[in-house]
N, C-alpha and C positions, 0 to 999 in steps of 0.2 A: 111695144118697141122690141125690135128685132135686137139681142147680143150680138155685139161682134168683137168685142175686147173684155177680155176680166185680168185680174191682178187677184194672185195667190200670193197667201200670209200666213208664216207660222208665230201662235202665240201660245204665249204662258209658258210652261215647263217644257223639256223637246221628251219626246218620247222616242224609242229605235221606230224607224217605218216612215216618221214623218220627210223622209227622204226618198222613198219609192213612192209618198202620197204624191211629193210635188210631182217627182216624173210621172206618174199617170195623170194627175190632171193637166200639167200643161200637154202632154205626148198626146190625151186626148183629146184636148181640145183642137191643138192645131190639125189633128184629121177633120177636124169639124170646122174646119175654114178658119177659127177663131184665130185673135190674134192673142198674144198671152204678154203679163207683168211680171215679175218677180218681186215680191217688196221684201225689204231687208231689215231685221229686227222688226219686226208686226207694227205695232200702230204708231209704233216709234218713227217707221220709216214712213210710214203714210202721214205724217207731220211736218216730218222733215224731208220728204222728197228723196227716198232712197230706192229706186225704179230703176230695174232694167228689161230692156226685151229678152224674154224667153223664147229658144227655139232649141233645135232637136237635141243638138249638140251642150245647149245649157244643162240638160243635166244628165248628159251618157255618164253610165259607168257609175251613176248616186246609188242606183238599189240595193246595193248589201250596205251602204254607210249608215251608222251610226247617225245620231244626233240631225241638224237639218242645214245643209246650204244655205238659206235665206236667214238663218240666225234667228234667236227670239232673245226678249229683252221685255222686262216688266214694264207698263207705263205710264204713271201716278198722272199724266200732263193729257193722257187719252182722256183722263174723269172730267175733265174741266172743259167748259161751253165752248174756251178759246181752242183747246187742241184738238178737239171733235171741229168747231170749225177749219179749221187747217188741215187736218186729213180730208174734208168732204171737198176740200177749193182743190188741192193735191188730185183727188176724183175726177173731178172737173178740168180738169188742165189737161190731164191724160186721156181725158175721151174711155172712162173706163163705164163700161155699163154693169159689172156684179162682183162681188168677193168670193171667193174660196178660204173660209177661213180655218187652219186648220191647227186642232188646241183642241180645251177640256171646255168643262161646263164654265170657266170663267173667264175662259174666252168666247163664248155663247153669248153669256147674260151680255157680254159688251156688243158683241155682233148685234144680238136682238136691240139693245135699246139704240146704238148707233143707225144700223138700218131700218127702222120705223120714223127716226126723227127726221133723217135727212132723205129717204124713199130711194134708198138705196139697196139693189138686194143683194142678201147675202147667204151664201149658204155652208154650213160648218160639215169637218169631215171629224169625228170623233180620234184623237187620240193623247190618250192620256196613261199613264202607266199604272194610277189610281183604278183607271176604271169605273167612275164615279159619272159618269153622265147618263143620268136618267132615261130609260125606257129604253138602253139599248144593253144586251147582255156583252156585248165586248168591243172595246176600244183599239184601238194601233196603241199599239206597244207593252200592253198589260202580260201579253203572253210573252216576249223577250224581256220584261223586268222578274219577272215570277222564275225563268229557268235561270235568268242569270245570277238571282237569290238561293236560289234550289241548293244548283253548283257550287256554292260556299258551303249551303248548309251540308252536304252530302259530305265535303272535308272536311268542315267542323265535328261532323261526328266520328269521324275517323281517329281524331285528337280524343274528343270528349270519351270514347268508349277506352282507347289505350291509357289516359291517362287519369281515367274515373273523374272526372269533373262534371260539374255542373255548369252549362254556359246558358245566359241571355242574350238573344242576337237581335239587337234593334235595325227593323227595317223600315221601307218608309211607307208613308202615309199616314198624311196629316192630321183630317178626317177622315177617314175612309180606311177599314182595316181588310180590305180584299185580298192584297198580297201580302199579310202576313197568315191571313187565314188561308189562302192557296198552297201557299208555302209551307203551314205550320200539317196540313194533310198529306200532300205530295211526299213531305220528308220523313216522315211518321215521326213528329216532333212530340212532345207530352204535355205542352203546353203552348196557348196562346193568349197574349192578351192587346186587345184593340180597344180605340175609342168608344165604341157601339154598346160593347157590353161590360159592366161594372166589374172587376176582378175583387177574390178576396186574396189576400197575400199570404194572411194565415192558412188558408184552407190548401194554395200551393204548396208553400213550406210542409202540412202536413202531409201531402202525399208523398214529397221528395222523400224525408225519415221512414215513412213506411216504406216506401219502396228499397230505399238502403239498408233497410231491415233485413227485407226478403229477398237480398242479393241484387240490387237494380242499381248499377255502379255508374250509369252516365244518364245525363235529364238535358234535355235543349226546350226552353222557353224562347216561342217569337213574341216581338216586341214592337208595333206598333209605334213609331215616333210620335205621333198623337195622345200616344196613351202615357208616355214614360219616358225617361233618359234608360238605357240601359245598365249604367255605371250605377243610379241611385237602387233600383233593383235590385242588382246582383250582389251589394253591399249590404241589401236588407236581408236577402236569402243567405246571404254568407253569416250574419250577425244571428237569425233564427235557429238555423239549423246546424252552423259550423263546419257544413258541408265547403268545402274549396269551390266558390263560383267564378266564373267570369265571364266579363261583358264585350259583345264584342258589336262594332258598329258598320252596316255595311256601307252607309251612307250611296254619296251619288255613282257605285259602280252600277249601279240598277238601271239607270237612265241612259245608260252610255252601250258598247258593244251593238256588233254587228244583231240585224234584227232576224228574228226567226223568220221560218218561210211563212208560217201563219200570219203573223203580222204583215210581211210582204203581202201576202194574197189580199189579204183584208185591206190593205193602202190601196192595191190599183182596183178592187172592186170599188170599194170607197168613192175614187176619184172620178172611178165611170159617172155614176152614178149623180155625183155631186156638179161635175160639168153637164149634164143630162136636164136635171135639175131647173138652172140658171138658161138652157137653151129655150127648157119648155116653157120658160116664165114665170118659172115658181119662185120662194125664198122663202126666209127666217126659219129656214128647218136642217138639221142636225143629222149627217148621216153615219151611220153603224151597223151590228150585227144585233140583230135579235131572231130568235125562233130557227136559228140558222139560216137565216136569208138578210139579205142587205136592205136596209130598211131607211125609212125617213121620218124622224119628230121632230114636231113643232120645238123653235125653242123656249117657248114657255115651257115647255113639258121638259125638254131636255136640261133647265140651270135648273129644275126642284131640284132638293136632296135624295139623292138613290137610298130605296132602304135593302140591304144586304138580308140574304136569306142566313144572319149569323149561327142563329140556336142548330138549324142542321148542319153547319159547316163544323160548327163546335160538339155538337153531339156526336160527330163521323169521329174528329180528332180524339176526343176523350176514349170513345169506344176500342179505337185502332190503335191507340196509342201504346 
């Protein structure tokens, strides 16, 4: 069956990018004769009928934005047979023949089991600021979350080194400690700890004292949200060693701000690709950057767990540090 209509969807967390992804997929598509959707809060809006036509002028002038036009929104009511129904009649009503769905690995796993039950195809464009989507080495928006953590860190030690402190800076990631390990290299931090790998808190503390021994007046640990609270840390390194810590939280500025040109470039290749994809009749595959080319996995391949190449990112940091 020949495409002639698809309906793009951003879901789960927004990443920077997911706003030049929409523009190059609808801008590509309707060079491709296609006609386009916009759905509004992801499966949310495919339940509940929140549809508009996309055309040139829908999204002039989104590419440097932040966050995503069509909104995203968690949605507990997508799990259940009734709102899987109701998004597939919402399909149906609109004459929509594929999805562009664009989100992490767990907006995957739902694209995959939704489009096998109902033979609907779908195909995912990877962004996530995690980074966590199996088989591809980079996501939209991981690069604008990583510099826009950098940039604090780079001011934080500006503090930390004037004012001899020790700081903990919790960033995010759940599971997945990629951007505190990108982060914790990039900034030549002296410490990191993420979900992945077990920390000892003693063996920290012991480096901190020696190092203040031998003149080393400021320490910055990153801090995984997955792995720790910040505040409970910096209390216990404060209580060990009696060094002045403090914790500092970046929270959601990481997800937000204008995106990099990388992440730019990487959306509308993304988009090519993934509308290319749905013409040729393909689906359930997942698209991103691997090996430095633009690439397609399956999404069974794409919701496994990613395993981070930790011990060398950590072996870099300890060394350089």
């Amino acid at each position: 069956m020949a495409i002639k209509k698809i309906a793009v969807l951003t879901t789960g967390g927004d990443a920077p990018g997911m706003n030049p992804a929409i523009r190059g997929v609808v801008r590509y598509a309707l060079s491709n004769k296609l006609e386009v959707m916009g759905v509004f809060r992801g499966w949310f809006g495919l339940i509940n009928e929140e549809l508009k036509v996309m055309n040139h002028r829908s999204v002039s002038g989104i590419i440097s934005q932040g966050g995503t036009i069509l909104k995203t929104a968690r949605c507990a009511e997508f799990q259940t047979e009734e709102g899987q129904n109701r998004a597939f009649e919402t399909i149906k009503k609109y004459g929509i023949d594929g999805l562009v769905v664009i989100g992490g690995n767990g907006s995957f796993a739902a694209a995959h089991k939704f489009g096998n039950k109902y033979n609907v195809p779908c195909v995912g464009i990877a962004a996530s600021i995690d980074n966590d989507v199996n088989g591809i080495d980079y996501t939209i928006g991981a690069d604008t979350a990583i510099n826009t953590a950098l940039s604090a860190i780079d001011n934080i030690r500006d503090t930390a080194t004037s004012m001899e402190r020790i700081f903990v800076v919790e960033v995010m990631g759940r599971d997945c400690g990629f951007i505190a390990l990108a982060v914790a290299l990039a900034g030549g931090c002296e410490d990191v700890i993420i979900p992945e790998r077990p920390f000892d808190l003693e063996e920290v503390c012991h480096d901190i004292v020696h190092g203040n021994i031998i003149g080393k007046v400021s320490w910055i640990i990153i801090l995984a949200e997955g792995a720790g609270h910040a505040d409970d840390i910096a209390k216990k390194i404060n209580e060990i060693t009696t060094l002045e810590t403090r914790a500092i939280t970046l929270g959601h500025i990481q997800r937000g701000g204008r995106p990099t040109a990388f992440s730019r470039d990487l959306a509308l290749h993304f988009a090519k690709v993934a509308v290319d994809l749905l013409i040729k009749g393909d689906k359930d595959k997942a698209v991103g950057l691997a090996g430095g080319k633009t690439v397609s996995v399956d999404f069974a391949t794409a919701i496994k767990k990613k395993e981070l190449n930790v011990e060398n990112f950590y072996g870099l940091i300890k060394t350089l540090s």
